[in-house]
Each structure stands twice: as C-alpha cells, then as structure tokens.
Backbone bond lengths (Angstrom), bond angles and torsions (degrees), N, CA, C in turn:
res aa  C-N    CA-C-N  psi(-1)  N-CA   C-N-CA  omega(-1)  CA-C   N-CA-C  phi
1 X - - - 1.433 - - 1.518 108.18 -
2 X 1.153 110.80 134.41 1.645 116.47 176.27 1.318 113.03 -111.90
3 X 1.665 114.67 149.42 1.390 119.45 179.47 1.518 107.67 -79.74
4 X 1.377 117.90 163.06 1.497 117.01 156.33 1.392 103.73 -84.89
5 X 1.727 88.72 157.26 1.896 92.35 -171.10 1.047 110.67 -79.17
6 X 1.899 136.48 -8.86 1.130 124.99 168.22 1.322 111.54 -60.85
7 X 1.367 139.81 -10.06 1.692 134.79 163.30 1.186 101.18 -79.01
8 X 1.213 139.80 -62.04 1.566 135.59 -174.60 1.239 115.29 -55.66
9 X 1.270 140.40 28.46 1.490 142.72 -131.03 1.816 84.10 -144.14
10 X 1.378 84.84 -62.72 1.852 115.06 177.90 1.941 96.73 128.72
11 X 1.086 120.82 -8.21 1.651 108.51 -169.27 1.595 93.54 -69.53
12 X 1.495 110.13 147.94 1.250 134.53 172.19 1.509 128.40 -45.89
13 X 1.338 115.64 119.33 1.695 93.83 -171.75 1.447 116.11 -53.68
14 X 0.923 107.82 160.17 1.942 115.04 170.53 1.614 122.35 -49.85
15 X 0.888 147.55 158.64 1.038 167.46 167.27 1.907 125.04 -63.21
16 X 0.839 139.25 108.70 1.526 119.40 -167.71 1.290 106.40 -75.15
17 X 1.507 99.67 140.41 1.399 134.59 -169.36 1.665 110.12 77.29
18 X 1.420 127.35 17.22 1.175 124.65 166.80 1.498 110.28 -96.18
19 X 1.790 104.06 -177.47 1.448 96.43 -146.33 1.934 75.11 -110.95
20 X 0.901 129.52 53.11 1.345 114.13 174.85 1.790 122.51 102.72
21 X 1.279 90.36 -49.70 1.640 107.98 170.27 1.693 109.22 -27.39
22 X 0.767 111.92 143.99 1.984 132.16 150.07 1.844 103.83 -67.17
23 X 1.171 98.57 110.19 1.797 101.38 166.74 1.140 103.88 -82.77
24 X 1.759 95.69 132.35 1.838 134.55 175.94 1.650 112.56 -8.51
25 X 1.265 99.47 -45.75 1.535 110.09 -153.94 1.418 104.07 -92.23
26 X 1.210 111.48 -34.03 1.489 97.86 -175.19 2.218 106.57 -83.50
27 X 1.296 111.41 157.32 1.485 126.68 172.37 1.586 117.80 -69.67
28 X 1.184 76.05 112.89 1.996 88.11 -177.34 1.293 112.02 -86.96
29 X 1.198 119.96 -12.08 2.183 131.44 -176.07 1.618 89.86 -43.72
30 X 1.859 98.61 133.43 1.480 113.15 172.05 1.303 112.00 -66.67
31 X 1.607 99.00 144.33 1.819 112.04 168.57 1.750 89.03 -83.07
32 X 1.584 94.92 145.74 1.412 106.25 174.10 1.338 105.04 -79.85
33 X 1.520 110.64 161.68 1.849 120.20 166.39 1.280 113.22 -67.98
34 X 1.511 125.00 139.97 0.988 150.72 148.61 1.575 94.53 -25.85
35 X 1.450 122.99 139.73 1.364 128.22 156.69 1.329 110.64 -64.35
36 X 1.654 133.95 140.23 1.295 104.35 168.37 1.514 116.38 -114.93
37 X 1.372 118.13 170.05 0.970 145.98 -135.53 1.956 109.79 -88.13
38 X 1.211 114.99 100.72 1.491 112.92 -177.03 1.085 104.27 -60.16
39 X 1.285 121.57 152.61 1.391 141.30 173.19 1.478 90.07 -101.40
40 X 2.282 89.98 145.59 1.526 102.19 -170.01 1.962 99.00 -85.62
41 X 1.193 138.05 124.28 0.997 160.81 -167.61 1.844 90.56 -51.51
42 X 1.860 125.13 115.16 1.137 133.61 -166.84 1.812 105.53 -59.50
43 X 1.201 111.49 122.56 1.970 98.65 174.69 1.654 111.20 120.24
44 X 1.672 92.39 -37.58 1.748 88.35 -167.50 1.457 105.75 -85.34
45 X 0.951 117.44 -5.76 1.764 107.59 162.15 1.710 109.51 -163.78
46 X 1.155 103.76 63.17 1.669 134.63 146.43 1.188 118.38 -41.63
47 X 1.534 128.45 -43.62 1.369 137.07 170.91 1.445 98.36 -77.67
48 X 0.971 133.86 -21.74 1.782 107.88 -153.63 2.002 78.42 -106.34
49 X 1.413 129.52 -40.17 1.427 112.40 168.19 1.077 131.31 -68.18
50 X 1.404 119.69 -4.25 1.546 127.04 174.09 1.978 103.37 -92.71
51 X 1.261 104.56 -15.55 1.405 118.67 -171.94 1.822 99.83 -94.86
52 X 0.901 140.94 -39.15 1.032 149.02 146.50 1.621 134.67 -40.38
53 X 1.580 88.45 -56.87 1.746 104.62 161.31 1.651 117.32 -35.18
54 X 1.391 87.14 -64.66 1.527 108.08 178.84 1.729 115.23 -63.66
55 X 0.959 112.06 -30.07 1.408 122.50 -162.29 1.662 79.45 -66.11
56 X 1.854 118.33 -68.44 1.046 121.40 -155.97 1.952 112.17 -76.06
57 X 1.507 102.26 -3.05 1.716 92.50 173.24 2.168 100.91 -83.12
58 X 0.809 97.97 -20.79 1.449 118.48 176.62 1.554 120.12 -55.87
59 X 1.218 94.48 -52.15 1.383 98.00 151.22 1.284 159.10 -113.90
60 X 1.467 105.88 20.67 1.399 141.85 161.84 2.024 87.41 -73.80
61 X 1.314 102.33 -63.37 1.801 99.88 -163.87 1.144 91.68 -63.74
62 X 1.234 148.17 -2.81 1.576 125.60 177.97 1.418 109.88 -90.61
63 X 1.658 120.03 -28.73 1.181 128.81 -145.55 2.010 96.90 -104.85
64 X 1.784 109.54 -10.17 1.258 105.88 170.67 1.319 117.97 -86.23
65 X 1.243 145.36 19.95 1.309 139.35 174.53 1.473 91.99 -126.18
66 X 1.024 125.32 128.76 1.879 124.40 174.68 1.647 92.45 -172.38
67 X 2.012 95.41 158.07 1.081 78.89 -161.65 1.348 113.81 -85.50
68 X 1.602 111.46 -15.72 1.458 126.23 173.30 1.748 96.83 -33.31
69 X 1.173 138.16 -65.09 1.844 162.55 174.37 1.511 90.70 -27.20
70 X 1.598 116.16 -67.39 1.285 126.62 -175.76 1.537 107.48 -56.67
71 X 1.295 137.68 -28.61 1.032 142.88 -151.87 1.612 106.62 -107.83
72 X 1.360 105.42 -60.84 1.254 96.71 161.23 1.622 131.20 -68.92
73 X 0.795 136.83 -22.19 1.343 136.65 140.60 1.718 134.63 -43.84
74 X 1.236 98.93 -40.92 1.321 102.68 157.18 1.917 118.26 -64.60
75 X 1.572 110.34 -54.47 1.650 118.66 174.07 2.163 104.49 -33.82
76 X 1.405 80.60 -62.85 1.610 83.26 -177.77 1.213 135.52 -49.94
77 X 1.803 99.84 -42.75 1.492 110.09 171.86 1.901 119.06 -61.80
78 X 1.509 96.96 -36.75 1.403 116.53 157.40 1.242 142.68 -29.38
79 X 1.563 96.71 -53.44 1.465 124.65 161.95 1.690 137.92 -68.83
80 X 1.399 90.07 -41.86 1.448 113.61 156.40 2.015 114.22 -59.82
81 X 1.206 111.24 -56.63 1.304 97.07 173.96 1.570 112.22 -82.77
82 X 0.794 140.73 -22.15 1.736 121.47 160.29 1.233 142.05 -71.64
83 X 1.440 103.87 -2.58 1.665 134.54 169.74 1.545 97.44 -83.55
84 X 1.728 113.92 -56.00 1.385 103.42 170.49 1.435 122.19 -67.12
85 X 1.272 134.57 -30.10 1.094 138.79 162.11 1.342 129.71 -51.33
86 X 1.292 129.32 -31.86 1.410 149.82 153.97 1.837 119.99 -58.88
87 X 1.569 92.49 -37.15 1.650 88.87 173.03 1.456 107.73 -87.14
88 X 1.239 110.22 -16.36 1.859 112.94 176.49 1.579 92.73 -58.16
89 X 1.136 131.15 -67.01 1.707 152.28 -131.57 1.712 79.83 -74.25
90 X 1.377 108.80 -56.55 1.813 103.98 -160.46 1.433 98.46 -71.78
91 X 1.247 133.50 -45.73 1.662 130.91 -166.18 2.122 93.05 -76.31
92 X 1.163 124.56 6.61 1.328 122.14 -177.62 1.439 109.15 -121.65
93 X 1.342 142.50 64.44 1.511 130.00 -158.26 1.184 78.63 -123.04
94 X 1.133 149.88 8.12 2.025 118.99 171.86 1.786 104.52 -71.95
95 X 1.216 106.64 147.59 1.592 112.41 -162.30 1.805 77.97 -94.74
96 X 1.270 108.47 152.18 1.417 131.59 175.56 1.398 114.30 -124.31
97 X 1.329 129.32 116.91 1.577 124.57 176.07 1.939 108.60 -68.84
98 X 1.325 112.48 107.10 1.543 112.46 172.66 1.840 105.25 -95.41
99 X 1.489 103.94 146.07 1.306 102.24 -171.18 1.710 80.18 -136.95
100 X 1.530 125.04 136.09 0.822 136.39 150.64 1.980 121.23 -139.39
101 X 0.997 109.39 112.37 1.581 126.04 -168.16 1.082 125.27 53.54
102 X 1.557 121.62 -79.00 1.569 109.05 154.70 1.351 107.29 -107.77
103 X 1.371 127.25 6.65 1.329 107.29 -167.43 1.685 109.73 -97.10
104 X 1.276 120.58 162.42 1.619 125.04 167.80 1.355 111.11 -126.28
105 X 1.471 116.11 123.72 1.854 93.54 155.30 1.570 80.66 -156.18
106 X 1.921 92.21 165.40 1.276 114.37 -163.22 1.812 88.75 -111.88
107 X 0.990 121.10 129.67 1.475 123.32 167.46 1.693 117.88 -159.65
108 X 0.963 114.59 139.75 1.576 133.36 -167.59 1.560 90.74 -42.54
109 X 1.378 101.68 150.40 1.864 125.21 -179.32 1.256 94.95 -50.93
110 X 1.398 111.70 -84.24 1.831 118.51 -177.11 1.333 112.99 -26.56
111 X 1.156 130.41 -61.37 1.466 131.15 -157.21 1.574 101.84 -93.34
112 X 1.511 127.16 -0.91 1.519 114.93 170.01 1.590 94.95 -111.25
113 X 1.427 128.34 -2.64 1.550 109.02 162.91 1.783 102.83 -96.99
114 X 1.587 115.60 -37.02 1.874 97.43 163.62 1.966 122.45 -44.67
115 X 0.786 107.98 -23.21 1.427 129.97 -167.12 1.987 88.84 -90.41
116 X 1.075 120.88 -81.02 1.544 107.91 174.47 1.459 124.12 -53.45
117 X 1.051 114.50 -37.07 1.740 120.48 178.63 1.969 94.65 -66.83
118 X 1.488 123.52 -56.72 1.575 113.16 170.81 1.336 119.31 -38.09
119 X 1.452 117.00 -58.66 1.382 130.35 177.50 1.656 104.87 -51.48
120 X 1.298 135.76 -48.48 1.216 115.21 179.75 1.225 116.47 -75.18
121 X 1.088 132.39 -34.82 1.253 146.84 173.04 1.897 109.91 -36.76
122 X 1.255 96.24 -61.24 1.431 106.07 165.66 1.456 124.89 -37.32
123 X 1.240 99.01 -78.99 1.457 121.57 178.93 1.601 105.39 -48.80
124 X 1.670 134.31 -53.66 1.300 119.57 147.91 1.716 131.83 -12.80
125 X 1.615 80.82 -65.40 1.367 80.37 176.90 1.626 147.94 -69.49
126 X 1.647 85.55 -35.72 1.836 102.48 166.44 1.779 114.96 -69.70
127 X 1.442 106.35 -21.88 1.842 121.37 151.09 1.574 107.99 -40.41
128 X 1.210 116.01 -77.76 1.382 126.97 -166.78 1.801 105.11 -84.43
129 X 0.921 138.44 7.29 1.501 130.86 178.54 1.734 83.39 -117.20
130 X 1.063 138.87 -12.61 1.485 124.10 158.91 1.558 128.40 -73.00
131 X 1.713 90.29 -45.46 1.424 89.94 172.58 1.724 120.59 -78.59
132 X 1.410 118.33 -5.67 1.386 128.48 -174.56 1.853 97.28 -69.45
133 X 1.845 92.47 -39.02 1.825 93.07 -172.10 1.672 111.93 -76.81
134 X 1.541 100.81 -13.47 1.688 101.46 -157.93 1.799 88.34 -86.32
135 X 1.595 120.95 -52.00 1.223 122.28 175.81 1.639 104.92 -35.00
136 X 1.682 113.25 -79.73 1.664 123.40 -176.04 1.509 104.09 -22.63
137 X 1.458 118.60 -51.08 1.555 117.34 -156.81 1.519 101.75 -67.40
138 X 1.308 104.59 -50.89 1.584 105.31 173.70 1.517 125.38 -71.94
139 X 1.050 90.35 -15.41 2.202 81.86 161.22 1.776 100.41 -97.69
140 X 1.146 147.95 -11.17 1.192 136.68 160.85 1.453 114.28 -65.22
141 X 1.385 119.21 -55.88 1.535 145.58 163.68 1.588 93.11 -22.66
142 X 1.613 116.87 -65.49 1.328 110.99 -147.99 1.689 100.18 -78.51
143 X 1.328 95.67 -50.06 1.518 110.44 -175.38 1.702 114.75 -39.10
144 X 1.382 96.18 -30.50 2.162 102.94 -159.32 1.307 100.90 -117.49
C-alpha cells in the first residue's frame, strides 16, 4: 500500500467527508527536505567495500545452518511423508485378520502396517537412546 504524497509532504490528512482540502485549524507550514545523501566517491575505498562484502557473505554463511533451518526442514519433510502416508492408509482399507500368539484383530492394511512401521520406529529408537546413555557413561567414566 502506498501513501499519497500529500502525507509525505507533512500536510495533515483530510478530514472525513472532505474533499481533500487541509482543515482551517490544523498548520500547513512546510516540513523541510531531508539533506541528501553524498555518494562515497568510486575507488577511494574499494578495499574497505570489498572488505565488507565479504564481511557480510560471512555472515549470511553463518546464519544458513541453524538449528531452527534444521528443524524446520525436518517439520516439512515430516509433512510430506504423512500426507504420503495418509494416502497409503485411504487407497489400503481392506480389513486383514492379524493373529499374533494369543491375540486376533481384524484391521485395515494401512493402519496395521502404520501400526508396524510405529512399532519399529520405537524400538529404533529406544536402540539408539541406549547407546546415546552407554556412550555418555563412558565419556564421563573416562573424563572423571
């Protein structure tokens, strides 16, 4: 959205139901101009903008790896497979009888392989959050 330049001017907006005019009462005296701005003369400090340049690609590359970056990237990738995962589940509705030891239940393809793919998932994970504690103990061990 852009202003009209009669605001950038400094005169007062209009009044509602007026036709544009400045009302009586308020001060119409000009805002002075901004001084403007010299340009730095091309050559005489080439090094210090090429030094700068760099300064600022420097920290653009610092500021692209974060973990917020890591994080949201992961959400998305996230999203992407549970959208596909959801059209697996709907294009999979025939109920399947599973029998494991004593147990029985009949439940749709999709939702008894979401249900095994969770379960491994788990077990992965309680895999690697063991060895995360067994590693820690032994760098404390060594360290103390």
């Amino acid at each position: 959205m852009t202003t009209p330049d009669r605001r950038r001017t400094g005169n007062p907006v209009p009044q509602w139901g007026s036709q544009g005019e400045p009302h009586p009462a308020h001060d119409t005296a000009p805002v002075p101009e901004p001084a403007p701005v010299t340009p730095v003369p091309a050559g005489d400090d080439h090094d210090a903008v090429l030094a700068e340049r760099d300064r600022l690609r420097q920290t653009v590359a610092d500021v692209e790896h974060t973990r917020t970056r890591a994080t949201w990237f992961g959400v998305v990738i996230g999203a992407v497979i549970l959208v596909l995962l959801l059209v697996f589940i709907v294009q999979n509705l025939e109920s399947q009888r599973i029998e494991l030891i004593f147990w029985e239940v009949n439940l749709p393809l999709g939702v008894s392989l979401l249900i095994a793919a969770i379960a491994g998932a788990l077990i992965v994970a309680l895999i690697g959050g063991l060895r995360m504690l067994q590693l820690r103990r032994a760098l404390k061990k060594a360290a103390g």
